[in-house]
PyMOL commands that place a pseudoatom at each C-alpha (Angstrom):
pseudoatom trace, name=CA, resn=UNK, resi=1, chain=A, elem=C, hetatm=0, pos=[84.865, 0.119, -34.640]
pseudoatom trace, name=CA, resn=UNK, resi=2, chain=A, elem=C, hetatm=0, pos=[87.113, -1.807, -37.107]
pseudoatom trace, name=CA, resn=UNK, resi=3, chain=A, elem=C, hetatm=0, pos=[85.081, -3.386, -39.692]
pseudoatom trace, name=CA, resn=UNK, resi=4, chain=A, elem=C, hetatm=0, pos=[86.096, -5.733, -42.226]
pseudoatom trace, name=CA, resn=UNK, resi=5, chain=A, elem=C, hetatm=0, pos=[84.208, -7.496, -44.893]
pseudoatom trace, name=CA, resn=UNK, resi=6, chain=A, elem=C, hetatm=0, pos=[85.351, -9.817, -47.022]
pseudoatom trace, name=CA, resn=UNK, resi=7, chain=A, elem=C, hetatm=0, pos=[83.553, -11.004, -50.500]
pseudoatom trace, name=CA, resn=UNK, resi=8, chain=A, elem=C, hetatm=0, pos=[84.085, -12.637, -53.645]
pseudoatom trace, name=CA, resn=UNK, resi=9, chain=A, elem=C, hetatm=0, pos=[84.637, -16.265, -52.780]
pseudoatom trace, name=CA, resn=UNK, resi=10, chain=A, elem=C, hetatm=0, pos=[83.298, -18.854, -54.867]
pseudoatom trace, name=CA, resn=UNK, resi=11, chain=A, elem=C, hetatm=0, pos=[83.459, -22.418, -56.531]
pseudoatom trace, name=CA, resn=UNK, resi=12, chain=A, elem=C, hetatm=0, pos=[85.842, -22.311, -59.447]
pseudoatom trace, name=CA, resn=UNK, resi=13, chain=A, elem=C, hetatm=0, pos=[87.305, -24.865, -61.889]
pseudoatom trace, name=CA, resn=UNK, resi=14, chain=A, elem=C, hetatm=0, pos=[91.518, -25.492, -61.246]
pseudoatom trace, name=CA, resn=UNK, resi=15, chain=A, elem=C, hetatm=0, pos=[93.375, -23.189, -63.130]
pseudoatom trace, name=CA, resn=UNK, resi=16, chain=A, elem=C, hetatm=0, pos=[90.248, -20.818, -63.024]
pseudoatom trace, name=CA, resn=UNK, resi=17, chain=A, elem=C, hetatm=0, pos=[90.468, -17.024, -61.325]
pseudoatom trace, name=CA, resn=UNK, resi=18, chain=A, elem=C, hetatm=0, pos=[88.874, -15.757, -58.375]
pseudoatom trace, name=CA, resn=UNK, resi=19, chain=A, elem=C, hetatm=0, pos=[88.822, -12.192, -57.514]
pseudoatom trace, name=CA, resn=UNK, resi=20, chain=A, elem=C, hetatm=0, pos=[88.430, -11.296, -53.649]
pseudoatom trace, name=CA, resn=UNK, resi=21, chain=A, elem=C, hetatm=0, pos=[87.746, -8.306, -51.890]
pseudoatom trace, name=CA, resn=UNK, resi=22, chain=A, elem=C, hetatm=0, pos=[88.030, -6.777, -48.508]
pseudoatom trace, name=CA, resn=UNK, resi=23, chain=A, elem=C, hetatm=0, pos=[86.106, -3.703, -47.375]
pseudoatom trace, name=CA, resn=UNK, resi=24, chain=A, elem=C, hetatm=0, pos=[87.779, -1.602, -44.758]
pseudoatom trace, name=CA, resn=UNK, resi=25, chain=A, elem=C, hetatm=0, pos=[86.162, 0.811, -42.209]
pseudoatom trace, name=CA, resn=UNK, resi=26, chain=A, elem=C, hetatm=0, pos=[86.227, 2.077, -38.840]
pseudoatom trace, name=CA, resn=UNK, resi=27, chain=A, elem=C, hetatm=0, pos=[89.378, 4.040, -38.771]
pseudoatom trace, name=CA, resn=UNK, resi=28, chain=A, elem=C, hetatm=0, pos=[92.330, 5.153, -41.185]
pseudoatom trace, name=CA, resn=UNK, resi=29, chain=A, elem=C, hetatm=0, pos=[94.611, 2.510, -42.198]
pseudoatom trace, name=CA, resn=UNK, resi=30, chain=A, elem=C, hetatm=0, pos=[97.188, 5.001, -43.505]
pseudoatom trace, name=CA, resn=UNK, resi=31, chain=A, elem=C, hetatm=0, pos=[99.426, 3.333, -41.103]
pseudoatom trace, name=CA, resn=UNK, resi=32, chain=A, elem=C, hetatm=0, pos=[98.174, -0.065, -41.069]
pseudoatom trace, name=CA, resn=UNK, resi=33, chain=A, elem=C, hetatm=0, pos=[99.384, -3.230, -43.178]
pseudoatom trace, name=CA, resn=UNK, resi=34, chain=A, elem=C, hetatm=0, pos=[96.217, -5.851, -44.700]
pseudoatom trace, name=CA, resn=UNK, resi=35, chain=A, elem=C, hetatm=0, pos=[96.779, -9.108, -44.753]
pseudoatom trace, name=CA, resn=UNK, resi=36, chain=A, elem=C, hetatm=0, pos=[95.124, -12.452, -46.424]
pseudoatom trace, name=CA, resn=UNK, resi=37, chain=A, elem=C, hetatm=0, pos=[95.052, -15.669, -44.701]
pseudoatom trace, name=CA, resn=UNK, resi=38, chain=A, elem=C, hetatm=0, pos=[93.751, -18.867, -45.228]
pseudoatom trace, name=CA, resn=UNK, resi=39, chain=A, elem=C, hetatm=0, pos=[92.886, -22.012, -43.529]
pseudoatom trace, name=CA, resn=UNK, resi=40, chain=A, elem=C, hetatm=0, pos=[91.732, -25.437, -45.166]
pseudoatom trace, name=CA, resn=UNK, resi=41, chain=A, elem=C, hetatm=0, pos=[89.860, -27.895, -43.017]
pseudoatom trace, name=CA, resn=UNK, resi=42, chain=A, elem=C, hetatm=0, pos=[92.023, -29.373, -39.870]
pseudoatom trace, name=CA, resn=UNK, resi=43, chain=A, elem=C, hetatm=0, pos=[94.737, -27.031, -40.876]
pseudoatom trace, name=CA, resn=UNK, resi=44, chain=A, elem=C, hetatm=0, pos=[95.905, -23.727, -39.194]
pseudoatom trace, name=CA, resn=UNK, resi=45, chain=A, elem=C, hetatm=0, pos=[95.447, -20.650, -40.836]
pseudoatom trace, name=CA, resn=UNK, resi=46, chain=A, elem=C, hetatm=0, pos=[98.305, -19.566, -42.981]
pseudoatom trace, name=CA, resn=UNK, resi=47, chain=A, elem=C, hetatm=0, pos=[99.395, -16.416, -44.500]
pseudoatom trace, name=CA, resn=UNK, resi=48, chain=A, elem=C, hetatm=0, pos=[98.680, -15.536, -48.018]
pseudoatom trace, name=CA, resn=UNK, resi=49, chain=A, elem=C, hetatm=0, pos=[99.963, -12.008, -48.780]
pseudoatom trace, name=CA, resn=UNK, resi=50, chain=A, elem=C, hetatm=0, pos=[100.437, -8.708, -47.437]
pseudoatom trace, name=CA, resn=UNK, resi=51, chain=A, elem=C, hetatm=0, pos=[100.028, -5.282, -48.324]
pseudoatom trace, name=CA, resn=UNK, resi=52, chain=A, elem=C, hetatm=0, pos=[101.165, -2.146, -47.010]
pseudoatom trace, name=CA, resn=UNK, resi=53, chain=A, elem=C, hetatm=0, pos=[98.990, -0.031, -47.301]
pseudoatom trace, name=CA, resn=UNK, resi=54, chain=A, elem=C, hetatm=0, pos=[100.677, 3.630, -47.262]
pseudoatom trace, name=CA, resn=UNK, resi=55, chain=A, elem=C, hetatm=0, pos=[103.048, 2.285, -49.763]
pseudoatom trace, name=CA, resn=UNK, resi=56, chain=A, elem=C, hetatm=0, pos=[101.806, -0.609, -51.359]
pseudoatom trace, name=CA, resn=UNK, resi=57, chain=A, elem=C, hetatm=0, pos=[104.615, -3.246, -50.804]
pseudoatom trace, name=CA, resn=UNK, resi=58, chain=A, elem=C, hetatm=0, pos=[103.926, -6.276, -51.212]
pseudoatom trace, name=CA, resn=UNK, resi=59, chain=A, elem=C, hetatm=0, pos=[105.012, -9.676, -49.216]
pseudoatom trace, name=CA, resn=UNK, resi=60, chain=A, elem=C, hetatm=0, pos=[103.867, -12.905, -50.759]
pseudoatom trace, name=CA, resn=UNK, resi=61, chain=A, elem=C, hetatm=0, pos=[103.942, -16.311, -49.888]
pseudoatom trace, name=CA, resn=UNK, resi=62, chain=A, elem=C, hetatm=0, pos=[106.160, -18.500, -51.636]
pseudoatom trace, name=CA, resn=UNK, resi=63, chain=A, elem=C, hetatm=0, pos=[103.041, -20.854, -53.045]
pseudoatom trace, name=CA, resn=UNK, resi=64, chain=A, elem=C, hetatm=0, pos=[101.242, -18.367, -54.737]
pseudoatom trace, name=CA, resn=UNK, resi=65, chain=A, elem=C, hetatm=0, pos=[103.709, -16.111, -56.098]
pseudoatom trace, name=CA, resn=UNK, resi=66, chain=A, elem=C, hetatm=0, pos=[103.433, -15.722, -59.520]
pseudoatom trace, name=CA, resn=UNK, resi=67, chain=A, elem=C, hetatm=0, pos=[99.703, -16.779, -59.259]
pseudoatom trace, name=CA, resn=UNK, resi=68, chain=A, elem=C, hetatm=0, pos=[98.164, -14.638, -56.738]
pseudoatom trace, name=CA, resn=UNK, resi=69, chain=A, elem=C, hetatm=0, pos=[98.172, -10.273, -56.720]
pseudoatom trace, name=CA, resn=UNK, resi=70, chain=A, elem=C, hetatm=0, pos=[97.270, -8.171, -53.710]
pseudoatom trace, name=CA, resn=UNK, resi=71, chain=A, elem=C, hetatm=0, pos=[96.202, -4.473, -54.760]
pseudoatom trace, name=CA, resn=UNK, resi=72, chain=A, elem=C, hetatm=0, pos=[94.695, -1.672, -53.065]
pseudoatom trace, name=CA, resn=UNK, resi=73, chain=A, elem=C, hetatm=0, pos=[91.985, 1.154, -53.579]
pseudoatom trace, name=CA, resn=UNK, resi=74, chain=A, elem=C, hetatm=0, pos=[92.803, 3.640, -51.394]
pseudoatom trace, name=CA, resn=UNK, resi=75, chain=A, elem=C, hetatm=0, pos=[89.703, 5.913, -52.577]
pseudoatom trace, name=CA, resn=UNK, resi=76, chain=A, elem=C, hetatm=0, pos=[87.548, 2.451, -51.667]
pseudoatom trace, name=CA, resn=UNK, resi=77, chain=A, elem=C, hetatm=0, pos=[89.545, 1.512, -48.454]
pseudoatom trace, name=CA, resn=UNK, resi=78, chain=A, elem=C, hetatm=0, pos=[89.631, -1.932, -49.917]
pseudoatom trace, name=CA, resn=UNK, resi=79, chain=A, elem=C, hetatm=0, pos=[91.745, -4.205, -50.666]
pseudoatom trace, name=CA, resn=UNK, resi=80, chain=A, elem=C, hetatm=0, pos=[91.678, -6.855, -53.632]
pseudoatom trace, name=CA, resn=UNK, resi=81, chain=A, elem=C, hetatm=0, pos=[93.371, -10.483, -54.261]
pseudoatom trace, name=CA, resn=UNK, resi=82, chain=A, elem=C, hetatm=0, pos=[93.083, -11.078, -57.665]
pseudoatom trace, name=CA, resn=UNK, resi=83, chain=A, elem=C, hetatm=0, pos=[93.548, -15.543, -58.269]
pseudoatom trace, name=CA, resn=UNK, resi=84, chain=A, elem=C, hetatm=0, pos=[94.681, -17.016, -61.166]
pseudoatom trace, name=CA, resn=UNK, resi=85, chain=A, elem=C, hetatm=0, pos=[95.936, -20.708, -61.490]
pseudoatom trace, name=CA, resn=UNK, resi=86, chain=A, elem=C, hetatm=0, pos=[94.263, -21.974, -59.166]
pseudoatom trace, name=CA, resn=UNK, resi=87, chain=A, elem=C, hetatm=0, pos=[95.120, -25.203, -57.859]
pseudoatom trace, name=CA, resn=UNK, resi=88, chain=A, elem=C, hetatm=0, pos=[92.952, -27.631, -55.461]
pseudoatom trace, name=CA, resn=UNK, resi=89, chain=A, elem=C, hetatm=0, pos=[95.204, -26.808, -52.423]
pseudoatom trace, name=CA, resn=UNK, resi=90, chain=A, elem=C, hetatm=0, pos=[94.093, -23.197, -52.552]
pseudoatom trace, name=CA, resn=UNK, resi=91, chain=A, elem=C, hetatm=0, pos=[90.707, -24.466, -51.211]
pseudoatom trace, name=CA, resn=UNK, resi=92, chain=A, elem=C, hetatm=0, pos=[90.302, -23.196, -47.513]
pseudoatom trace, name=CA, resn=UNK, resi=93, chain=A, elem=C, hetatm=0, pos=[88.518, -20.380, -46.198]
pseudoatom trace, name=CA, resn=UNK, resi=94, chain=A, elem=C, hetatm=0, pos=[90.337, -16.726, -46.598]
pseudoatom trace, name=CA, resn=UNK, resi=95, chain=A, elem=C, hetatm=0, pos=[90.203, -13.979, -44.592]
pseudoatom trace, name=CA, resn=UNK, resi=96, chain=A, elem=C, hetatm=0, pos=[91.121, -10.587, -44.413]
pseudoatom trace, name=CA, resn=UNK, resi=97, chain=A, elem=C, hetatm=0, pos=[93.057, -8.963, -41.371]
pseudoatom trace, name=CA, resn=UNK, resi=98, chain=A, elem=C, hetatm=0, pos=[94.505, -6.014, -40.619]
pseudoatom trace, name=CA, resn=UNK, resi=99, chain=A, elem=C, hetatm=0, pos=[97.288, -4.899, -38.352]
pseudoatom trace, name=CA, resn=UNK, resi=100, chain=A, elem=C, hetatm=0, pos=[99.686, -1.602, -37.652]
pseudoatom trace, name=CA, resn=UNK, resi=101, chain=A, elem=C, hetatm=0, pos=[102.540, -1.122, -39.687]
pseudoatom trace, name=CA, resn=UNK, resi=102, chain=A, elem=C, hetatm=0, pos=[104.736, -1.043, -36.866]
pseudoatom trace, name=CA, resn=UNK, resi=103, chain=A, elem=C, hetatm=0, pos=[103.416, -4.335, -34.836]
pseudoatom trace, name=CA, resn=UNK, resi=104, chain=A, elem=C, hetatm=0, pos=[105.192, -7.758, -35.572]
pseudoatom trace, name=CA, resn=UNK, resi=105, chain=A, elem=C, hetatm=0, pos=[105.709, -9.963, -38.996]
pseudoatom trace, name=CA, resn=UNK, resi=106, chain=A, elem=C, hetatm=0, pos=[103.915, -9.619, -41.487]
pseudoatom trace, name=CA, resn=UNK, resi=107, chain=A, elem=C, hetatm=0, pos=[103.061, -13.746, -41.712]
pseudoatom trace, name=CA, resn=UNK, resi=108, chain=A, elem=C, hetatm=0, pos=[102.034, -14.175, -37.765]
pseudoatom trace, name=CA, resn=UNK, resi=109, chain=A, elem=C, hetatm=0, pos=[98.317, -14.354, -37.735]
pseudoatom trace, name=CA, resn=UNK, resi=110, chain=A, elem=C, hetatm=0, pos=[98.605, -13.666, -33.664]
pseudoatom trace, name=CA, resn=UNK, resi=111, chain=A, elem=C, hetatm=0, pos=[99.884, -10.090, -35.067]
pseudoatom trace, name=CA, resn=UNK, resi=112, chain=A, elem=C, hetatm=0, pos=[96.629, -8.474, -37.066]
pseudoatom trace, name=CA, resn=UNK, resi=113, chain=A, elem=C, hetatm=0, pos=[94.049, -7.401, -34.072]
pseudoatom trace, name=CA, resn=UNK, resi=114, chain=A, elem=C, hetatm=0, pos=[90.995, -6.997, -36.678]
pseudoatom trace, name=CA, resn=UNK, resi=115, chain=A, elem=C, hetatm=0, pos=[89.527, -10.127, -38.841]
pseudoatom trace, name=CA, resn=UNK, resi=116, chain=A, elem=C, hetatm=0, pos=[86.626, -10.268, -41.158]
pseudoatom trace, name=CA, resn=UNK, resi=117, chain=A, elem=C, hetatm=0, pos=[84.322, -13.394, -41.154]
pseudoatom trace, name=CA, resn=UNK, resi=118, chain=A, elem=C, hetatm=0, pos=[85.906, -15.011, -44.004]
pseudoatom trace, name=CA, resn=UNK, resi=119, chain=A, elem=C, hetatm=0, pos=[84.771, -16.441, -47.746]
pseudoatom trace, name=CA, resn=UNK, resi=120, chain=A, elem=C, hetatm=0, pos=[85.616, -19.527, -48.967]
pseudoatom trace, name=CA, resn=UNK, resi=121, chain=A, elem=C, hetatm=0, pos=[87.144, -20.541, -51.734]
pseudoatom trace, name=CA, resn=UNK, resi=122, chain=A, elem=C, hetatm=0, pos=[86.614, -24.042, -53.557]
pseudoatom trace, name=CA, resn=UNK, resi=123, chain=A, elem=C, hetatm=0, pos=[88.906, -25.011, -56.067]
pseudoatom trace, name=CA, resn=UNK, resi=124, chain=A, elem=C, hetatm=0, pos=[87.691, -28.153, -58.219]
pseudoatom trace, name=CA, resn=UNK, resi=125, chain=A, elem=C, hetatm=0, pos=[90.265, -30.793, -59.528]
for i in range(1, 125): cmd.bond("trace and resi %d" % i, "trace and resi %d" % (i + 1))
show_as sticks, trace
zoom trace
């Protein structure tokens, strides 16, 4: 059974850092690609970033390039999304989701078959 657990969330100043984490488990995402998503109040959820995880690429969304890093800990099966800059319109609750390599884009939430619960993330003004 896929597991994912997401942690790290918080209440930060803006242009303060957040660092969030997402615990794998259940199966072997060799093959797999992790995602981050995030929806604000009244809003659908949008994609964040993407990492594959047998090679590492990267796919980020235009707002938070520059700002935002996805990583990986293979030894860990986790995945990491280090925030900096943060801005007020990052607020929204992020999740982690996984999906196989070889399913659909990389942005399409209906793509990623496993979730974890979410953390949110407030960003003061």
């Amino acid at each position: 059974q896929v597991q994912l657990v997401e942690s790290g969330g918080g209440l930060v100043q803006a242009g303060g850092s957040l660092r969030l984490s997402c615990a794998a488990s259940g199966r072997t995402f060799s093959n797999y690609i992790m995602g981050w998503f995030r929806q604000a109040p009244g809003k659908e959820r949008e994609f964040v970033v993407a990492i594959t995880w047998r090679d590492g690429s990267a796919y980020y969304t235009d707002s938070v390039k520059g700002r935002f890093t996805i990583s990986r800990d293979n030894a860990k099966n986790t995945v990491y999304l280090q925030m900096n800059v943060l801005k007020p319109e990052d607020t929204a609750v992020y999740f982690c989701a996984a999906k196989p390599a070889t399913l659909g884009p990389v942005g399409l939430p209906r793509e990623y078959p496993y979730w974890g619960q979410g953390t949110q993330v407030t960003v003061s003004s």
